[in-house]
C-alpha positions as MATLAB code, in Angstrom:
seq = 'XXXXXXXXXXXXXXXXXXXXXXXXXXXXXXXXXXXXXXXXXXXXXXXXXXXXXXXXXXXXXXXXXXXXXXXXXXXXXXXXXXXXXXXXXXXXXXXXXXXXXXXXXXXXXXXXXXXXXXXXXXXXXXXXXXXXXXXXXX';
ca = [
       0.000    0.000    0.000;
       1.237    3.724   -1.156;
       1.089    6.371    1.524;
      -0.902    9.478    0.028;
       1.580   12.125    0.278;
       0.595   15.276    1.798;
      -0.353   18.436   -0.555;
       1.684   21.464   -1.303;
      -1.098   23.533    0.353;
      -0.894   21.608    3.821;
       2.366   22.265    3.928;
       2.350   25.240    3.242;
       0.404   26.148    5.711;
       1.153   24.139    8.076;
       5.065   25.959    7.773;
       3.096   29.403    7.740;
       1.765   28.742   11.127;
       5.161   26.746   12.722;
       6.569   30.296   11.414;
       4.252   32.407   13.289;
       3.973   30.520   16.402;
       8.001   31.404   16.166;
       7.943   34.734   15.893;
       5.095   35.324   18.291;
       7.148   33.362   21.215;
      10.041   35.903   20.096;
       7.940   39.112   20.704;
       6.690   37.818   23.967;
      10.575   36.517   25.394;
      11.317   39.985   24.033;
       8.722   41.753   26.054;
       9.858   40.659   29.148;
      13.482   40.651   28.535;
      13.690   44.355   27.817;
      10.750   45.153   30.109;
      11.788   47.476   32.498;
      11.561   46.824   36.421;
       8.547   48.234   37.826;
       9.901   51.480   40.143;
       8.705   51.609   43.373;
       9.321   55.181   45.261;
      10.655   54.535   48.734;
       8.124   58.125   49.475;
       4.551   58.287   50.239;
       2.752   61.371   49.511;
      -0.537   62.653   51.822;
      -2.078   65.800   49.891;
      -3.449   68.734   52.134;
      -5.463   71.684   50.820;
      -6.666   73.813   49.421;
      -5.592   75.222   53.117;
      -6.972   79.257   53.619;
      -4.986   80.855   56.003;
      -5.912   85.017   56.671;
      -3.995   87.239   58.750;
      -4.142   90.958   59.688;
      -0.962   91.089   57.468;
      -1.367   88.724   54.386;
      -4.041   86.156   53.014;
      -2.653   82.902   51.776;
      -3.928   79.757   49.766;
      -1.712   76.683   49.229;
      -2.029   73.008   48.200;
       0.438   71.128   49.783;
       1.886   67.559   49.852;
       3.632   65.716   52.889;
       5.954   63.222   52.086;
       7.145   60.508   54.024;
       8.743   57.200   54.058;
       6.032   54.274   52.131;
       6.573   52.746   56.149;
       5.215   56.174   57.791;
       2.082   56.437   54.862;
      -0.044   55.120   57.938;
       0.930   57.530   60.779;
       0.241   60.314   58.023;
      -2.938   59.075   57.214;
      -3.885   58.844   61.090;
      -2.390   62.187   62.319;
      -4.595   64.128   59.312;
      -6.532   66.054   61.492;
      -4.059   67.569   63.504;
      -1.649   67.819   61.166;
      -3.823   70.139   58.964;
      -4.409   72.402   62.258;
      -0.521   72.515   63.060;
      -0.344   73.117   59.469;
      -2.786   75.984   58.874;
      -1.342   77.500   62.889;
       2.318   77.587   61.460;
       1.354   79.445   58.351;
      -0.615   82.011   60.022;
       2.780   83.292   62.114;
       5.099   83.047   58.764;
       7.685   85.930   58.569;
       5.551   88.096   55.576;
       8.635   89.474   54.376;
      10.356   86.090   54.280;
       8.027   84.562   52.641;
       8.001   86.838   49.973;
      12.035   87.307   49.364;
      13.421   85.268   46.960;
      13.922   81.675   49.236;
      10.112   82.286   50.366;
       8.827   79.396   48.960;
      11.797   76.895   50.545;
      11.509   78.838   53.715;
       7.807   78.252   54.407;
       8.462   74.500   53.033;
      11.062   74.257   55.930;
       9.083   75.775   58.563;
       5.776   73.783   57.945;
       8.131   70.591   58.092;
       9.912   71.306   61.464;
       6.955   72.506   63.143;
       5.245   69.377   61.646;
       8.109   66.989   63.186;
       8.277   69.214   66.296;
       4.357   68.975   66.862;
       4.360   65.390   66.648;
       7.852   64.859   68.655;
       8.773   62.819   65.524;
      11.049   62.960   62.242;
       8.531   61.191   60.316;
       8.113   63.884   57.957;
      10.491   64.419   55.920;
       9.619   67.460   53.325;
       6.785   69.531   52.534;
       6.219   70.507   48.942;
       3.784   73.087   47.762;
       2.218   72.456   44.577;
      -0.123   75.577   45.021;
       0.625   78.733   46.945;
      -1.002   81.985   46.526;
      -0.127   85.035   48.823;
      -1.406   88.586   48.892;
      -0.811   91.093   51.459;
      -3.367   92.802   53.406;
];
């Protein structure tokens, strides 16, 4: 008994698809090989604000972010409260004139963080960052 041999076509196609199946196991090995490591911040961020702060001298508004390490996020999230009221006390007795020179913006940064850490008889934060501040004097 003769074997039928196989067509042209089956072949064909059946070499298509061994050649595809190739080159879609290269795209995915080369996916993850030149995939970058996900980056993981060793900061935690708690947002504050918009915080309105009025004074017989100036009127400020500010937006403000507290960073800390990702192992103090939950002693942020805890101490909200009062942090926002230590927060919105220090920037009622800033230095107008300070604040306003041409370091104001680091100053006032600097102060909200050590009265933060001084409040809380802690280091856990570790720097304030305004992302909106708006001052106008009285």
């Amino acid at each position: 008994m003769k074997r039928a041999q196989p067509s042209p076509n089956k072949f064909l196609r059946t070499a298509v698809l061994v050649a595809l199946l190739v080159v879609a196991i290269g795209f995915v090995a080369a996916w993850f090989y030149f995939k970058p490591a996900a980056v993981t911040s060793p900061f935690s961020y708690t947002e504050f604000g918009p915080i309105v702060v009025r004074t017989s001298q100036y009127s400020l508004k500010t937006k403000l972010s507290l960073q800390t390490s990702n192992d103090n996020l939950q002693w942020a999230n805890a101490n909200r409260i009062k942090m926002k009221a230590v927060l919105e006390n220090t920037m009622a007795g800033l230095d107008f004139d300070q604040v306003r020179s041409a370091g104001g913006i680091a100053y006032v940064e600097k102060t909200l963080r050590d009265a933060a850490n001084q409040q809380f008889q802690t280091q856990n934060v570790e720097r304030i960052l305004l992302t909106d501040f708006i001052i106008q004097s009285n």
